[in-house]
ZABA-869491 format. One record per residue: x, y, z negated of N, C-alpha, C, O in turn. Coordinates in steps of 0.001 Angstrom, whole numbers, padded with zeros to 6 digits, always signed. Layout:
# ZABA-869491
XYZXYZXYZXYZ
...
# end
This chain:
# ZABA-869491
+012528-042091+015648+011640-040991+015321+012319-039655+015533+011639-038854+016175
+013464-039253+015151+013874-038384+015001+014395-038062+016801+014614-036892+017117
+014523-038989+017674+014859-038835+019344+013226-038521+019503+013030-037649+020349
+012403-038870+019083+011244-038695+019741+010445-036843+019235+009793-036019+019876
+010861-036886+018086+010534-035302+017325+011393-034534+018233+010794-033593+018753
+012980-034697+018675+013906-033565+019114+013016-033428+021011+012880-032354+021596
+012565-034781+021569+012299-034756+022657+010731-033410+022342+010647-032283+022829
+009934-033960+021591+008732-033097+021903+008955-031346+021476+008365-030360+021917
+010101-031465+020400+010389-030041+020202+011018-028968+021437+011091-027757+021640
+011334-030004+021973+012074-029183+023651+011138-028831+024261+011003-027650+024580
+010059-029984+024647+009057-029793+025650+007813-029033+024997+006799-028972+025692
+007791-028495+023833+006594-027210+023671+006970-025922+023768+007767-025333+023038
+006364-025494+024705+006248-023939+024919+005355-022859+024361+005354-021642+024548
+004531-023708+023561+003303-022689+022736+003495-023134+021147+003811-024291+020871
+003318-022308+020309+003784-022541+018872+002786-021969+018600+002590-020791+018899
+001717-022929+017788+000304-022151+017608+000406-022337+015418+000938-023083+014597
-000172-021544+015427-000335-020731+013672-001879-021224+013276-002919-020905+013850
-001699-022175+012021-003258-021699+011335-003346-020502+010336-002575-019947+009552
-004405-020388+010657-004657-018894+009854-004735-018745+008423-004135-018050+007604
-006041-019968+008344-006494-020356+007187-004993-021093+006623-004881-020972+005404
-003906-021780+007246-003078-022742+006454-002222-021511+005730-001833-021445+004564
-002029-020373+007032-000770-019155+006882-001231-018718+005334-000535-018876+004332
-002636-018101+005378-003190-017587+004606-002963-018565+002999-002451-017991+002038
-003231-019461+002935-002810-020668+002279-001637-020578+001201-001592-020557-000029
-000598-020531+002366+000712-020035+002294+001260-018844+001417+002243-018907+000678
+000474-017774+001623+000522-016205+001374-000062-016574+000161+000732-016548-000780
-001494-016995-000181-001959-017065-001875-001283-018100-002730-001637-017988-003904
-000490-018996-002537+000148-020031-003025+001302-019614-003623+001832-020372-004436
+002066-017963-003241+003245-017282-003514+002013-016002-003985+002355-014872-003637
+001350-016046-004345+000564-014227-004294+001303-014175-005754+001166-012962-005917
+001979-014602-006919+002886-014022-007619+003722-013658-007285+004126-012902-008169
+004519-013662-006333+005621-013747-006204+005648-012296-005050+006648-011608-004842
+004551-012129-004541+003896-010491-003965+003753-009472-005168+004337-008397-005302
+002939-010002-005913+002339-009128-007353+003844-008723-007886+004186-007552-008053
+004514-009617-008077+005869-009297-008880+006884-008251-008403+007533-007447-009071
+006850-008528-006674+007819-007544-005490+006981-006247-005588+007429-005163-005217
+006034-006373-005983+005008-004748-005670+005176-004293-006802+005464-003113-006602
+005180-004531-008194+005597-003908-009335+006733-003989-009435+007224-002896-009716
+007451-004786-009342+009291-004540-009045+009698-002868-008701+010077-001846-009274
+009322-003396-007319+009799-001581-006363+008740-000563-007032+009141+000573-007286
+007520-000886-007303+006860+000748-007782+007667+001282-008828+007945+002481-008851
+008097+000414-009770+008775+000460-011134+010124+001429-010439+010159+002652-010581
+010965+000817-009844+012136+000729-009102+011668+002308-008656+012507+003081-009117
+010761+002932-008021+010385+003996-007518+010117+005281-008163+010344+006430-007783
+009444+004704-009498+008926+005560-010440+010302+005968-011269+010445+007113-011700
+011014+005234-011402+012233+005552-012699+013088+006180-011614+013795+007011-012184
+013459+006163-009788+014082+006825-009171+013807+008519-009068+014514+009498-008831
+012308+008274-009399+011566+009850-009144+011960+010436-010582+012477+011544-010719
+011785+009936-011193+011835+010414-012508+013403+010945-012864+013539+012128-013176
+014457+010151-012820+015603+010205-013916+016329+010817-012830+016957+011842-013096
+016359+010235-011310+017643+010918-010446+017095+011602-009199+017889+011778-008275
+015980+011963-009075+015222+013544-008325+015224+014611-009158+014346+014787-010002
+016178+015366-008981+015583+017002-009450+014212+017684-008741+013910+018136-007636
+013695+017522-009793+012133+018292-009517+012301+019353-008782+013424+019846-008892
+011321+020073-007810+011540+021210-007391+010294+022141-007233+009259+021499-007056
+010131+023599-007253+008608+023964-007296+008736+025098-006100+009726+025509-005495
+007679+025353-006028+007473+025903-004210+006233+027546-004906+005175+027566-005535
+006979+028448-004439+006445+029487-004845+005856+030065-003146+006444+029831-002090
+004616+030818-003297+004061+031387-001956+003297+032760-001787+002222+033068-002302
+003996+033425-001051+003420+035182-001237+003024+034753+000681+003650+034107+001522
+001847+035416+000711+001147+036167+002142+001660+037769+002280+002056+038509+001380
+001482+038112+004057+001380+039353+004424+000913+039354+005753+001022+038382+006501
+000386+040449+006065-000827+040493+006749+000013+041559+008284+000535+042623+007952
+000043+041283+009344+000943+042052+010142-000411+042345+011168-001233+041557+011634
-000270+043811+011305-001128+044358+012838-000298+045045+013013+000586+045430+012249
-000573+045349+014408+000316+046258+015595-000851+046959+016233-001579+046263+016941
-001141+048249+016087-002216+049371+016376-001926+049920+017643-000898+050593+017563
-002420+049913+018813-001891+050699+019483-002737+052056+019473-002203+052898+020194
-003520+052352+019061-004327+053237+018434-004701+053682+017223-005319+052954+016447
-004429+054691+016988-003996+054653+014724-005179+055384+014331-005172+055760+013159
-006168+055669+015008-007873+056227+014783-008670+054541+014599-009324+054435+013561
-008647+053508+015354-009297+052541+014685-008981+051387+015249-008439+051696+016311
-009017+049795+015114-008695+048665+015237-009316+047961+016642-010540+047826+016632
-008736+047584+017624-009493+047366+018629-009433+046258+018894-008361+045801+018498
-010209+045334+019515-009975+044148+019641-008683+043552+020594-008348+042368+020574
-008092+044493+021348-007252+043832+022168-005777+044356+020559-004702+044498+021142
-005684+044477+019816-004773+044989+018927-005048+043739+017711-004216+043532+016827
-006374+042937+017828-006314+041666+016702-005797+040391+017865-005405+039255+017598
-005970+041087+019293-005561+039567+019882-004200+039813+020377-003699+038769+020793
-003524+040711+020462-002041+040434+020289-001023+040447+019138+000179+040234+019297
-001713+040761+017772-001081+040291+016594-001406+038611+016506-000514+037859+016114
-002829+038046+016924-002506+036429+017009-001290+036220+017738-000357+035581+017253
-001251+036830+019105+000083+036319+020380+000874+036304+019388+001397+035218+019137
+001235+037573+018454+002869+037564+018196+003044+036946+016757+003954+037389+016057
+002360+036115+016355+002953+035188+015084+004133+034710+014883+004898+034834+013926
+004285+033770+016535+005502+032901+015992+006735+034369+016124+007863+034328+015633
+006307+035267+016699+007766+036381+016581+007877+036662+015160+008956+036795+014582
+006530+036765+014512+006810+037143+012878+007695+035812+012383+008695+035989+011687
+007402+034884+012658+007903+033545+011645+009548+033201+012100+010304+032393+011560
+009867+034236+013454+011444+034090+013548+012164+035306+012821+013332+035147+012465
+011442+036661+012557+011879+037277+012072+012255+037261+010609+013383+037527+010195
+011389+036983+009981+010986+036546+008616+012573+035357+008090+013426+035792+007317
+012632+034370+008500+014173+033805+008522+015076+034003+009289+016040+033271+009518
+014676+035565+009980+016380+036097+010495+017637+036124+009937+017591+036033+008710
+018745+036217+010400+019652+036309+009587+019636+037958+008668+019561+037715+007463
+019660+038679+008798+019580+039628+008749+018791+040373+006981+019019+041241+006139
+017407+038832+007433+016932+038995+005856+017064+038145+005194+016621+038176+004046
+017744+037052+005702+018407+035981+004505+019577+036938+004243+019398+037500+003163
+020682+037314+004831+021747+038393+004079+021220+039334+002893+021717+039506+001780
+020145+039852+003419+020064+041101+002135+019361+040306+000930+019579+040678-000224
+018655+039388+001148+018216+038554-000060+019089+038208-000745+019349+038762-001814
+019879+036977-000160+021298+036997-000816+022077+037602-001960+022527+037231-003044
+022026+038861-001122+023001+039778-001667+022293+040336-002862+022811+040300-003978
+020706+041029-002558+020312+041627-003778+020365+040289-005379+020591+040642-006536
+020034+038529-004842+019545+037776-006474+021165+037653-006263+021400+036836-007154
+022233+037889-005759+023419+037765-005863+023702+035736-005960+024514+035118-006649
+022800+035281-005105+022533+034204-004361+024474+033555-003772+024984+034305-002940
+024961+032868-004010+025985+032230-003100+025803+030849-002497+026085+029785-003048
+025181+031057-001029+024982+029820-000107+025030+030390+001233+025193+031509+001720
+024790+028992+001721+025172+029523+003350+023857+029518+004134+022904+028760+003955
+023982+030546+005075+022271+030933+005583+021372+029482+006137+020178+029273+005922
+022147+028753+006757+021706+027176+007186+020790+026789+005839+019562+026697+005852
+021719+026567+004583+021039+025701+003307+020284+026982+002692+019588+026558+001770
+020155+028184+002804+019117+029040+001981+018256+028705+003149+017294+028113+002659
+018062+028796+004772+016811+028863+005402+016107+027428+005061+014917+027114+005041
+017153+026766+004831+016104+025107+004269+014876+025843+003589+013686+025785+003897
+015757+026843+002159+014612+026765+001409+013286+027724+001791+012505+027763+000840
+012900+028402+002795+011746+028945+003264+011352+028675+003908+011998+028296+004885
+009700+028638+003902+009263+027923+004800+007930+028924+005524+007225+029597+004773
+007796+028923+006393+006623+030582+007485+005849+029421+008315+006164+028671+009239
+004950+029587+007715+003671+029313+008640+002274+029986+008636+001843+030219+007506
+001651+030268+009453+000282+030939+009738-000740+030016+010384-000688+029399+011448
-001503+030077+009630-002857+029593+009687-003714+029818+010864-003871+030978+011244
-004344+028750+011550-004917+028886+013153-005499+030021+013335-005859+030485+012253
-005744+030650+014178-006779+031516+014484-006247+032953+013532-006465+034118+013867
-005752+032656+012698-005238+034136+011494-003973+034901+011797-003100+034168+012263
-003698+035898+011694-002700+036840+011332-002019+037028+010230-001398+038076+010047
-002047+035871+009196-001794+035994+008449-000302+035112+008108-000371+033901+008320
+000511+035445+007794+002309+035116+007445+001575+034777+006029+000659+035285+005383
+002509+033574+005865+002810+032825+004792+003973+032633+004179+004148+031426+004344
+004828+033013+003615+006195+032820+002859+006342+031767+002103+005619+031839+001108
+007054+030697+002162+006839+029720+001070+008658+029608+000403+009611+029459+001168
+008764+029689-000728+009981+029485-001353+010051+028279-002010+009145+027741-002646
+011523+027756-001770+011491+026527-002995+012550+026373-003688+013620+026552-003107
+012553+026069-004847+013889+026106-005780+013833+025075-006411+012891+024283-006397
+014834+024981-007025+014553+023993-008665+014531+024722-010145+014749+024252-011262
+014268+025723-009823+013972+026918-010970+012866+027846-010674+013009+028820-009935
+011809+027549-011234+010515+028108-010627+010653+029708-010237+010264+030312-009238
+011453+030221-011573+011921+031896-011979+011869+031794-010611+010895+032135-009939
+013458+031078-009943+014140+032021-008948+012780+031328-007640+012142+032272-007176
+012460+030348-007237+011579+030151-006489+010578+031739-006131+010340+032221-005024
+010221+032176-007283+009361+033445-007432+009848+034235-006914+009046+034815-006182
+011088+034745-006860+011896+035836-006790+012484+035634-005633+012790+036639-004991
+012766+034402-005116+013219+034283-003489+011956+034853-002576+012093+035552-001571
+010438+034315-003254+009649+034692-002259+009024+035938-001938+008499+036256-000871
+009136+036564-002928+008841+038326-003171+010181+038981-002146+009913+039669-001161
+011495+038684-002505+012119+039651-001860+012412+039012-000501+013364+039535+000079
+011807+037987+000152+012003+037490+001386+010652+038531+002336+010706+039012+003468
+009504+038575+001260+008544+039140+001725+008607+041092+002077+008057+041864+002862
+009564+041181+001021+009759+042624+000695+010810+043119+002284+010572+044062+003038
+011961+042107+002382+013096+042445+003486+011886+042225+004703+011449+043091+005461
+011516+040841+004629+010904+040230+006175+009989+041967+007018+010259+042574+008054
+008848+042226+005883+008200+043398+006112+008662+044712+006575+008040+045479+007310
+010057+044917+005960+011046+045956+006641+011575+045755+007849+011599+046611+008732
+012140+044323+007968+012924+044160+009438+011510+043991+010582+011729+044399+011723
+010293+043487+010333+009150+043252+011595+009346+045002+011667+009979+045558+012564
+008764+045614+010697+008340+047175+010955+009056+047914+012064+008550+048585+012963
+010471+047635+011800+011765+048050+012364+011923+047760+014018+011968+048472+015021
+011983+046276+013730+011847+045613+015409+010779+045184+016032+010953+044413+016976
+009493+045556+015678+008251+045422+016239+007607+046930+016389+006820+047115+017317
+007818+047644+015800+007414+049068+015804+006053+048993+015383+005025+049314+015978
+006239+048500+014226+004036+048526+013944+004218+049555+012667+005040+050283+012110
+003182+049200+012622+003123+049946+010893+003431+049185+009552+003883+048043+009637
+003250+049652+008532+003324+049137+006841+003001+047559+006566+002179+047498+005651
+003250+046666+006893+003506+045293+006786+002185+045408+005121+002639+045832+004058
+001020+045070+005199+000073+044759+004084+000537+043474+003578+000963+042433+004077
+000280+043959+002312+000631+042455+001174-000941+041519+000590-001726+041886-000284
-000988+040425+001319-002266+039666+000841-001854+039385-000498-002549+039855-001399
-000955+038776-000762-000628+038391-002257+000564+038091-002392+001123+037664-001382
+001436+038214-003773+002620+038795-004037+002831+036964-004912+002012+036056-005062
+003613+037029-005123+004654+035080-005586+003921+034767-006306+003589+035605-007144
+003279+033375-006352+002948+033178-007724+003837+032301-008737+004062+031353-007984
+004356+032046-009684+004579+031044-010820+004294+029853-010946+003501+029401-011771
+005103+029055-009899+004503+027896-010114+004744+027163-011302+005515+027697-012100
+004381+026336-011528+003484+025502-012892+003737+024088-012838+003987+023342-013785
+003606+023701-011147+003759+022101-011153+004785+021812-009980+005150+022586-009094
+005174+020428-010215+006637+020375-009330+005855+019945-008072+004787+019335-008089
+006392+020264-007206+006077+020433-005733+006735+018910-005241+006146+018242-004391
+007841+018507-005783+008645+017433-005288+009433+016678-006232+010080+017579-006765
+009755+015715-006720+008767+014320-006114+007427+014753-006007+006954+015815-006413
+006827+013765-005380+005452+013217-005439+005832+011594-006362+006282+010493-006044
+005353+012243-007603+005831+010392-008997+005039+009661-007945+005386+009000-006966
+003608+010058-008564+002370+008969-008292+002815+008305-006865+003527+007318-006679
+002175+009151-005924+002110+009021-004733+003499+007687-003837+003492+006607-003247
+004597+008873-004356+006102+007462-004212+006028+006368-004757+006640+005445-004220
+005319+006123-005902+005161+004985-006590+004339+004026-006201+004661+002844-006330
+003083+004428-005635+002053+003497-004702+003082+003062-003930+003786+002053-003967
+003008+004562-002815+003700+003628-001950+004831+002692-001954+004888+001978-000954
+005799+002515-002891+006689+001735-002847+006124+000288-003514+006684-000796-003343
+004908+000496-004304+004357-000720-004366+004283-001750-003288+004834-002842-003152
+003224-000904-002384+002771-000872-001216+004002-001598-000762+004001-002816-000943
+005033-001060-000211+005993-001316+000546+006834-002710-000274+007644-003413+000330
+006530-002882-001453+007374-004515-002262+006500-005265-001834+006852-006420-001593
+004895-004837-001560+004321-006465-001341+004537-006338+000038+004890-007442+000453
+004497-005582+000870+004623-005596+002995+005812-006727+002933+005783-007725+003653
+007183-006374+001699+007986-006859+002247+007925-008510+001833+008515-009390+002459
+007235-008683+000860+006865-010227-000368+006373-011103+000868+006918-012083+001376
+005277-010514+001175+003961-010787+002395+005162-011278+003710+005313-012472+003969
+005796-010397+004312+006558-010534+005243+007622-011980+005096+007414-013087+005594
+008424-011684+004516+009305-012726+004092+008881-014502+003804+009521-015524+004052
+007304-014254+003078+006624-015243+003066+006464-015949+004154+006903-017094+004263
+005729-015249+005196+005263-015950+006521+006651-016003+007508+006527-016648+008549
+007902-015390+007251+008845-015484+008383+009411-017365+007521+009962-018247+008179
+009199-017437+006621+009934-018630+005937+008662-019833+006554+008973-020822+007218
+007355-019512+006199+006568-020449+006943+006568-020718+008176+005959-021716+008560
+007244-019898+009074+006776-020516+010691+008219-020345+010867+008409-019847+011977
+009087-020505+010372+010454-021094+010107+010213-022696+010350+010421-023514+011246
+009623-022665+008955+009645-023976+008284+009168-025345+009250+008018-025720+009018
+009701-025895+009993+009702-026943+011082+009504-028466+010285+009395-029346+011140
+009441-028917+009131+010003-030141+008542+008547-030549+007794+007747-029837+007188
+008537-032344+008161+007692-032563+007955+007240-033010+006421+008041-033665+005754
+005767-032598+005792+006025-032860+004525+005066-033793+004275+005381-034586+003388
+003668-034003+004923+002806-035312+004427+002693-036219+005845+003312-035928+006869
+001985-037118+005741+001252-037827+006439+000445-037213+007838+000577-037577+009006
-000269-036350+007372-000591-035295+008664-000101-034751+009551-000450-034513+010707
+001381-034399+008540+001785-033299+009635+002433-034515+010663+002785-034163+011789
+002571-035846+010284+003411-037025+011420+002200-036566+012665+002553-035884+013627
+000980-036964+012524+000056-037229+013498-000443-035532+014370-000842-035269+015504
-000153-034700+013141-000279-033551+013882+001180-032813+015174+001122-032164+016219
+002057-033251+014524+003344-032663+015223+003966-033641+016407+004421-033227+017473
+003873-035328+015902+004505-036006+016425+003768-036988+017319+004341-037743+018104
+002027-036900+017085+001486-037306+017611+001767-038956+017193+001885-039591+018240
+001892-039729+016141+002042-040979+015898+000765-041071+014920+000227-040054+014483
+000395-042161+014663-000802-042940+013796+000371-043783+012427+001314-044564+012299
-000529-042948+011705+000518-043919+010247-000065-045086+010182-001168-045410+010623
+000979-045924+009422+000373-047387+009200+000104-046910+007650-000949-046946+007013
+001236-046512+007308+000653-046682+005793+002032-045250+004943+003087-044807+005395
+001366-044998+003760+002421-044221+002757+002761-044548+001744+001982-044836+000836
+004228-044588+001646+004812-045222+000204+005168-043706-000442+005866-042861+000119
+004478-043559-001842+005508-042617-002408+006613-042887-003277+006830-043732-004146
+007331-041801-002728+008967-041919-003298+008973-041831-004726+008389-040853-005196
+009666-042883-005759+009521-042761-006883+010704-042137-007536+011815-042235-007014
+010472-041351-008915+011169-040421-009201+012723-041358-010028+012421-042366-010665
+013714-041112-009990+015245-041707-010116+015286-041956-011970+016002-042731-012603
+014180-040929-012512+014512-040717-013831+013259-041755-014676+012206-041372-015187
+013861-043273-014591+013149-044263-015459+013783-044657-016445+014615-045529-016194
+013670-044233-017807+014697-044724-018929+013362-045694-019223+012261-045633-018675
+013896-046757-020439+013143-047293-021252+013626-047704-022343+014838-047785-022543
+012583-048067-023325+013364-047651-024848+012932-046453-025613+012431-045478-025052
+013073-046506-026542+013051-044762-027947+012981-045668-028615+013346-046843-028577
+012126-044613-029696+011616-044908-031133+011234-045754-031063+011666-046634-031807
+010244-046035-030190+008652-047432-030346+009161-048056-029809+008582-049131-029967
+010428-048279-028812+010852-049462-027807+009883-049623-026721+009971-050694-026121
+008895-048729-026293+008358-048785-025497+009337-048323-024027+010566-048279-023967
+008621-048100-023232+009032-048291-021633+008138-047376-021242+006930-047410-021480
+008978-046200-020383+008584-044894-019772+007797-045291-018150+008600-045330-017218
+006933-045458-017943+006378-045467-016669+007224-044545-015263+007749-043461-015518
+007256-044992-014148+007666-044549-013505+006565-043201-012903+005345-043250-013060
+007173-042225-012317+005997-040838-012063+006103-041039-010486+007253-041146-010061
+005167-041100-009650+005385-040823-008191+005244-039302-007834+004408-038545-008328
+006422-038890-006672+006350-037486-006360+005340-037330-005609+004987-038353-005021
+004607-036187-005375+003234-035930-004259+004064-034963-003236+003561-034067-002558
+005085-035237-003259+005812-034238-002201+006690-035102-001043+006908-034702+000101
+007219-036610-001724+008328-037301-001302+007379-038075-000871+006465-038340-001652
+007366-038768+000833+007148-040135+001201+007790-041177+001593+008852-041102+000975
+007820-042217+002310+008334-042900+002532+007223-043755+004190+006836-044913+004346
+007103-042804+004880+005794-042830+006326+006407-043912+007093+007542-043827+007560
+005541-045068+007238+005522-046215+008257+004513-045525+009653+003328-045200+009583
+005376-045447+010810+004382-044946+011794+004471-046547+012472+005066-047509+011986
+003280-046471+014398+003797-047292+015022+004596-047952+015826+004399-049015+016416
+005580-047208+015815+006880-047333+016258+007361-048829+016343+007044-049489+015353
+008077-049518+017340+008756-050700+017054+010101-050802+016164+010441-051751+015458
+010785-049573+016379+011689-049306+015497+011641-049049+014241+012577-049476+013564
+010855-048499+013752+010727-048303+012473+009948-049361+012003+009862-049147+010794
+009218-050570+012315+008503-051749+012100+009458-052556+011975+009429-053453+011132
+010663-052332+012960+011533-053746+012112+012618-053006+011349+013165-053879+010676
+013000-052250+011195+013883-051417+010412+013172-051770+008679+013836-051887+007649
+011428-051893+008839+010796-051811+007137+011060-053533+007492+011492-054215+006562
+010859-054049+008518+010976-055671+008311+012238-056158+007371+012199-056855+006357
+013855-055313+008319+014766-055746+007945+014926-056057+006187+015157-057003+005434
+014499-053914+006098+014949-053568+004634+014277-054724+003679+014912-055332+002817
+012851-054932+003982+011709-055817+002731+012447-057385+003202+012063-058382+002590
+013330-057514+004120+014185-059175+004100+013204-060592+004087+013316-061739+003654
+011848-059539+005067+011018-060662+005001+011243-061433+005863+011702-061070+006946
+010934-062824+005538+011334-064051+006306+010035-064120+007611+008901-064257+007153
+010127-064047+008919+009143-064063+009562+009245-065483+010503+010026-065499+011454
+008579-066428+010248+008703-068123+010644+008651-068061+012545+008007-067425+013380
+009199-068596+012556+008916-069127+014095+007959-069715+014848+007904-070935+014695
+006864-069052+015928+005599-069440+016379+005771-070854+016986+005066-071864+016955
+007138-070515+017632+007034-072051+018641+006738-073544+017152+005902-074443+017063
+008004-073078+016179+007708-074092+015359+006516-074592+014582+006303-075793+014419
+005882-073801+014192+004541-073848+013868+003582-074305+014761+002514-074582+014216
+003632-074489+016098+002867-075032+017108+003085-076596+017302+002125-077247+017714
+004050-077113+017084+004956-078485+017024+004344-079116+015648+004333-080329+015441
+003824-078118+014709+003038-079098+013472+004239-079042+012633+004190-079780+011649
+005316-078341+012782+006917-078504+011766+005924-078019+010282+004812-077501+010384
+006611-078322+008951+006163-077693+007961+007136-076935+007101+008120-077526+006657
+006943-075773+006859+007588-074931+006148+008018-074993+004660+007334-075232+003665
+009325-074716+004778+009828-074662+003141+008813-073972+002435+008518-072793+002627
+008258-074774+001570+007533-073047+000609+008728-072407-000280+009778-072987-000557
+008494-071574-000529+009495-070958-001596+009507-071615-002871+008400-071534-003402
+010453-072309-003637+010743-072534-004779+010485-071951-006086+011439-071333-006558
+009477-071996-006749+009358-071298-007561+010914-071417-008712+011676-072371-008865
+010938-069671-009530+012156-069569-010109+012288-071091-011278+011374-071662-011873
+013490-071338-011277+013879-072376-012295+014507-071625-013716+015502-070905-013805
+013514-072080-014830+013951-071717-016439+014924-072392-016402+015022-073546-015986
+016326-071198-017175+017303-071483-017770+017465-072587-018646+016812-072717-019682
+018526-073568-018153+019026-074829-018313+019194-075072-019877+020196-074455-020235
+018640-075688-020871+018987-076067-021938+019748-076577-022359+019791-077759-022018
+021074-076001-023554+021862-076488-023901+021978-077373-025075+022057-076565-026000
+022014-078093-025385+021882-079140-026615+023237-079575-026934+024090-080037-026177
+023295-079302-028435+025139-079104-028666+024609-080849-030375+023960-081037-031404
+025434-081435-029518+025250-082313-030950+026017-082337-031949+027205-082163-031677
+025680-082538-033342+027175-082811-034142+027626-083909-034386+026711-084725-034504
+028439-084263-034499+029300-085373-034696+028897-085763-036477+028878-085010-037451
+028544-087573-036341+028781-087952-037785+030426-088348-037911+030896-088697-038994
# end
């Protein structure tokens, strides 16, 4: 059996999946998903919580035109303040106004890790600069974004030659932490314990090559069973209290598969030591030993002496 399983395992080139069995598979462990998905959310939530420093994100607007006419607003003067945005959003984290920021909250970092913390973007179609600050101290969050807004507005004026840099709105106070996201990290890492529960499940099933009932002989190996013995369990005491006798339990997992094989037909012949008579002799009219039934132990009779 086992020359005939290694021969057909060579010669298949297609390894086909049931869906319904996979699926099978997957709800038969779905604790063991449920458990990996609250594991890591847990695992996620106490990471956000105890060893993320919270951080909050403060945001002031300003409003930039370039006039080339200072009697009234012309349309070719709103469509080259759109052109020149991204020039505002390089100026704005120049070096120039990360230095004086710096210097005025008396700030000590290096311009690389302070430009982390600002962030310039403008909205499609708008003229409008966005300042975004972030700290882990809301105070200074506030106060980075006011005087980023206050320098940025001086240095465009300077090297763009426009006019008075307008203020849409000045820092606000933030209130709620910007970073972590608890909730959000926490799904997802749910999310991400069962992908991996789910995953691991099915790489172990279409792993799993070894045969476990009766079916899978006729499905894999293509043989017809004769018959199934189940394997009985090693643990038969008998005896206790009552002197009774523990029944033996059969496993529903362990067999013992007779296929039609010639080999394995006399291999169960050998083991069961059945006596199989000779045809020729039986044709000749010879007659067979019957088996002896067992003989009761010999009686001893002890006499006494007069």
């Amino acid at each position: 059996m086992e020359k005939n399983r290694r021969i057909i395992s060579d010669d298949e080139d297609v390894f086909e999946i049931d869906i319904l069995e996979l699926l099978g598979a997957v709800l038969s462990k779905i604790w063991i998903v449920i458990l990996s998905a609250v594991i890591l959310a847990a695992a996620t939530y106490l990471f956000c919580i105890f060893l993320v420093t919270p951080k909050y994100q403060s945001t002031t607007k300003i409003y930039v035109i370039n006039r080339q006419n200072s009697d009234a607003l012309t349309y070719s003067d709103l469509q080259s303040g759109t052109q020149l945005t991204k020039d505002y959003q390089e100026l704005v984290t120049s070096r120039p106004v990360l230095e004086e920021v710096k210097a005025e909250l008396g700030l000590d970092i290096e311009n690389k890790a302070f430009k982390k913390k600002i962030t310039v973007s403008v909205p499609t179609d708008t003229r409008i600069v966005s300042i975004t600050a972030e700290d882990t101290d809301p105070y200074m969050a506030r106060a980075i974004a006011d005087r980023v807004r206050v320098s940025a507005a001086e240095h465009i004026a300077n090297v763009m030659n426009t006019e008075a840099v307008n203020v849409v709105e000045e820092a606000n106070l933030p209130t709620e932490i910007s970073s972590p996201k608890v909730f959000r990290n926490t799904a997802i890492g749910g999310l991400l314990g069962a992908f991996i529960a789910v995953m691991i499940i099915v790489i172990i099933y279409i792993m799993d090559d070894t045969i476990k009932n009766p079916d899978d002989v006729e499905r894999y190996l293509g043989l017809s069973v004769l018959g199934s013995i189940p394997a009985l369990d090693e643990d038969a005491v008998s005896g206790g209290s009552t002197g009774g006798k523990k029944k033996k339990k059969a496993s529903s997992h362990s067999h013992v598969v007779a296929t039609e094989t010639l080999s394995d037909a006399s291999r169960l012949v050998k083991e069961a030591k059945i006596a199989i008579p000779d045809l020729d002799d039986a044709a000749e009219g010879q007659n067979f030993a019957e088996p002896k039934e067992p003989q009761s132990p010999e009686k001893i009779v002890v006499r006494k002496k007069r």
